[in-house]
N, C-alpha and C positions, 0 to 999 in steps of 0.2 A: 447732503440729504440728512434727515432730522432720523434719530434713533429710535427704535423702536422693538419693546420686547411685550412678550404673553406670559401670563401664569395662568393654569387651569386647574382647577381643582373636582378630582372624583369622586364617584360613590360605589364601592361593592355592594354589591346585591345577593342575596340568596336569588339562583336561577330556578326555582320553584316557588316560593313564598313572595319574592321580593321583597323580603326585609334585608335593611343593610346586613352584612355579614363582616364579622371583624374579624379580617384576613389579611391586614394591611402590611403584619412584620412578614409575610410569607411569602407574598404576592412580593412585597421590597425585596427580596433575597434572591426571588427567581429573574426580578429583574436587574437588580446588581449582575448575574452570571448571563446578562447579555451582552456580548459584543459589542454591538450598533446603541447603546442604551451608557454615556456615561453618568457617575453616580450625582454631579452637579443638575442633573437632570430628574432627580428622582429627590422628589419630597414627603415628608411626612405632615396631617394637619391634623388639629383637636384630638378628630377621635380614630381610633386603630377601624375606622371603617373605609378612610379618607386616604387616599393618595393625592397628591398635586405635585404638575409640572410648572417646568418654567424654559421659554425657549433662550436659547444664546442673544446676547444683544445682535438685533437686527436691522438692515437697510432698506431689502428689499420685503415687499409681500410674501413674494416667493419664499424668503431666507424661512418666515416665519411659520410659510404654510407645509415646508417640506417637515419643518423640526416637531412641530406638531402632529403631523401624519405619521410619522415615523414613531414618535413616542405612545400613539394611539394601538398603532397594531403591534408592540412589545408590550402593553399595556390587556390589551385583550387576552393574547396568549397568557400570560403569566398568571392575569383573573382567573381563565381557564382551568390554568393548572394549578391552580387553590381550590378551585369548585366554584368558581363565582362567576359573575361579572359584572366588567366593567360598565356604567355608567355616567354619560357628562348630564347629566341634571339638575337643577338647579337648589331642589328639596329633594329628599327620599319621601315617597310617597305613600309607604307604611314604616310604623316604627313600632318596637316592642315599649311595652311599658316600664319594663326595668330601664334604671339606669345605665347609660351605656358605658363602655369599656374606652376609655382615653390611651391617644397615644402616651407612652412611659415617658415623660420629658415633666421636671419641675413646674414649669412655667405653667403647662395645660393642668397640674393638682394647682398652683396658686390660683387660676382664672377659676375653676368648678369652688374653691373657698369662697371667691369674691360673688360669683355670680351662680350658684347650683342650678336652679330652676334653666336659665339661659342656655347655659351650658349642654346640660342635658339634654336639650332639644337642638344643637348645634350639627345638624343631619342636610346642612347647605350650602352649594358648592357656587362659588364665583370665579367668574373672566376678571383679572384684572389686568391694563393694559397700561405698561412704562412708556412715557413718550420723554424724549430726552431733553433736557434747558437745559441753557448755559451757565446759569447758575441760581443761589435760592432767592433772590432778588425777583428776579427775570420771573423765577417758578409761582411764587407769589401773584407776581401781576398778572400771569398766564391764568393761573389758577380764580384769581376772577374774574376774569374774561370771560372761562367756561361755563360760570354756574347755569345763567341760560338754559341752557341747551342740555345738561345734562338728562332736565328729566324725558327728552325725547330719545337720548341713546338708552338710557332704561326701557323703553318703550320696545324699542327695536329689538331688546336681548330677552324678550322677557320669557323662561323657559320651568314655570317652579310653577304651575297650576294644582296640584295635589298635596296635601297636607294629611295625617292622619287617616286614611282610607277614603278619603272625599274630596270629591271639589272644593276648593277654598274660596272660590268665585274673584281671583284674583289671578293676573294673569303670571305674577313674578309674588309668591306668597315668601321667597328667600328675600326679599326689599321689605317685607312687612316685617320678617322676622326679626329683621336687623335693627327694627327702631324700638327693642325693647333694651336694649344696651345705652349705657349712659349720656354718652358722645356719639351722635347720629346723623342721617340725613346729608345735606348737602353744607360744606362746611361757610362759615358764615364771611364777609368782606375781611379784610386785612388792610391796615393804610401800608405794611412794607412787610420785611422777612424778619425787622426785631418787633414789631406789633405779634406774627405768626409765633415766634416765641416766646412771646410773653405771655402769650392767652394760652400755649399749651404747656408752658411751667407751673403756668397756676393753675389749669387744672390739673395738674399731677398733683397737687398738693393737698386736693380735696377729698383724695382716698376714695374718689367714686369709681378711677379708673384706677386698675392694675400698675401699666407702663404707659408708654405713648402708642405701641401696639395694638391698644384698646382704644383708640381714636377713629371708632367706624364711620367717621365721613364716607361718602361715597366716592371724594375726592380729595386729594392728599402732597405734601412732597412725601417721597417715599425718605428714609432715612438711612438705607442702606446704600441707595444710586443717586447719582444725580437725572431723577425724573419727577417726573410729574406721573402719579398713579392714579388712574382711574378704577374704580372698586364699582360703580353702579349697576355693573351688569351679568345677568347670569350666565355663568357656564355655559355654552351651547351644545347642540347633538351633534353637531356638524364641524369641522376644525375650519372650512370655509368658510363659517359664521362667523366667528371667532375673529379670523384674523381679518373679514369685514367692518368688524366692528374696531380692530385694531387701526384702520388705516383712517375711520371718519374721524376717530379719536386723537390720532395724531395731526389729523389737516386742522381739526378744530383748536388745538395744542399752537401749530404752527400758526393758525391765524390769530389765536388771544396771542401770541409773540412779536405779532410784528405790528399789532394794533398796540400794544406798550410800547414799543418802538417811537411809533407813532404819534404818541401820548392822546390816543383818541379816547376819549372818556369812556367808560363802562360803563353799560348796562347794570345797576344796582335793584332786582327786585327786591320786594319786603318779604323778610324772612320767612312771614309764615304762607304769601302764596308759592315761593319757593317749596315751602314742607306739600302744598296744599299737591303743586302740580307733579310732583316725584309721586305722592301716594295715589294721584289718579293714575301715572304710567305706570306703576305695578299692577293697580284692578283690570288696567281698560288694554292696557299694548295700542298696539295700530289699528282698534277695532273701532273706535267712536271718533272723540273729540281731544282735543289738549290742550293744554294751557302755554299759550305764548304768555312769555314772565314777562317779555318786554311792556305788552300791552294790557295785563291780566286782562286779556277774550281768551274764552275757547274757540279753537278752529278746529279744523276739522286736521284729522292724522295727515292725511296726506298731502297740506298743504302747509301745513307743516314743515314737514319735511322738504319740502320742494323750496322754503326760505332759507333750511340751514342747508340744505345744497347748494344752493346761490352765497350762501353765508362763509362756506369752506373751497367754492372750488377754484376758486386763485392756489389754494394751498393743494388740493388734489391734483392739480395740472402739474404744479412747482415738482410734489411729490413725484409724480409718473404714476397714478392710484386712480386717476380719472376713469380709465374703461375697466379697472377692476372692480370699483363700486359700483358703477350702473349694470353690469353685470351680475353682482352678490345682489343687490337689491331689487333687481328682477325675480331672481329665483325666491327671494323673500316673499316679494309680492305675489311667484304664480303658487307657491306651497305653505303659504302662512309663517309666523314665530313656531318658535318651539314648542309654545303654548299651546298654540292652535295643531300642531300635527300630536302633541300628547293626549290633547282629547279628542281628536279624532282617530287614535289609536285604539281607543279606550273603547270609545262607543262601537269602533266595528267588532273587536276583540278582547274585549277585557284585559287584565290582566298580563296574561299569555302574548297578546298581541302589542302591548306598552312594553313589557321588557325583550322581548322581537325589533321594537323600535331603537328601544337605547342601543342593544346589542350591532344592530346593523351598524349605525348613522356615527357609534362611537370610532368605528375604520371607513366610511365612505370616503370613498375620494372620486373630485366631479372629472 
């Protein structure tokens, strides 16, 4: 069975305002003196408004969806008892106009040097999800296998509709924000894994980026694991989204692997319908049209969908994730993305009724 882990990343919230509230050294201390909560589990990101987890390397769905549950509702209490709460959102949907307060870590003052503007407005939280190869060769060829497809898993996660006190008219506005950074989007072909490091040597060398940390593809080898990272999707309200999105990612993982295998040629779109069709799956989610890369047409979302379901489930069966996805993806289809159940919180409740939503959906378990 193919390995597989999550990282989530949060937002505290003022529970009146809804502004972020930077409580994150407090909230981290209350959750250090849990029990059930160890500290490999408990992350710190950008800015002291952020907390992010990360589950244990996983096999099963289960493994993933228990360690996320669990970290969910240690995560609420502790908001609690700072005066917050917790939020899995994908942007913070009001922010102050000061500058914010960075977590105290060198690296995040060298990133606000290189980038102030960017930085400052880094109020956005992402799913990303490790799917494990056998090594960076293999991850490589895996890795453009994916590209495809990627911008329909963005599609599926898309949970960031609010930006600055309004509609952004975009269904994932944390996808948009991301391509103001230097190295973006979906990352480009590779002929092996010394091509992979060659073209990211020499962008290090151009002082546009920081480290290699600042290579925001939406798709990656990680460099601390041997995985393949997936970064294109947001945060979810729901830890069963999450780790839905976790298992199509791994079948898709598992199929660009055994298609190298194979030596069946890849799917190469032109870069920029590639750029083209990632920026309609942040506007549009599951709501209109898409862009097959293979073909550049648009189809329609959920027919779509229905080819990279035929496309991955050799690998969904292999997995044993077959009746956990058409499951998750029911319940997608009968309550909308995240997107669609935040303005529909919005519009029956305002304000009040939006952080009602995060507050629940951040512990729901189905």
């Amino acid at each position: 069975m193919t390995t597989l882990g999550l990282e989530e990343e949060y937002l505290l919230l003022d529970p009146v305002s809804g502004l972020p509230a930077h409580r994150a050294t407090e909230v981290q201390g209350l959750l250090e003196s849990t029990p059930e909560i160890s500290r490999d589990e408990i992350q710190r990101e950008l800015l002291s408004c952020q907390i992010e987890t990360a589950t244990p390397v996983c096999e099963t769905l289960t493994q993933a969806e228990e360690s996320l549950l669990n970290f969910r509702r240690k995560f609420a209490d502790a908001a609690a008892g700072a005066g917050t709460i917790g939020a899995a959102t994908g942007t913070a949907p009001w922010i102050r106009h000061a500058y914010p307060e960075l977590t105290d870590k060198q690296r995040y003052e060298d990133l606000r040097a290189s980038a102030p503007g960017i930085v400052g407005d880094q109020f956005v939280n992402g799913l990303h999800v490790h799917v494990g190869v056998p090594d960076q060769e293999r991850g490589v060829q895996a890795l453009n296998r994916i590209r495809p497809w990627i911008p329909l898993l963005t599609a599926l996660s898309v949970n960031s509709p609010y930006w600055l006190g309004r509609d952004s008219g975009f269904d994932s506005w944390r996808v948009v924000h991301y391509r103001r950074w230097a190295v973006q989007g979906i990352a480009p072909y590779f002929a092996d894994a010394a091509d992979y490091e060659r073209r990211i040597t020499r962008l290090g060398t151009t002082g546009a980026i920081l480290d290699r940390g600042v290579l925001t593809w939406v798709a990656r080898l990680s460099d601390h694991y041997p995985t393949l990272e997936l970064r294109a999707c947001d945060v979810q309200l729901e830890a069963q989204d999450s780790v839905l999105l976790g298992a199509l990612t791994r079948a898709l993982v598992v199929t660009a692997l055994r298609e190298a295998e194979a030596d069946t040629p890849p799917v190469v779109p032109d870069p920029e319908l590639l750029d083209a069709a990632l920026w309609q799956a942040a506007r549009d989610g599951l709501e209109h049209h898409l862009v097959d890369c293979a073909t550049a047409e648009r189809v329609p979302a959920g027919q779509h969908l229905a080819a990279f379901l035929e496309h991955i489930g050799p690998a969904l069966d292999a997995e044993g994730d077959t009746g956990w996805v058409k499951a998750g993806l029911a319940t997608v289809d009968e309550r909308g993305t995240g997107a669609t159940r935040q303005r529909q919180a919005m519009r029956e409740g305002g304000l009040e009724a939006l952080l009602f939503l995060y507050g629940r959906t951040l512990i729901f378990e189905p």
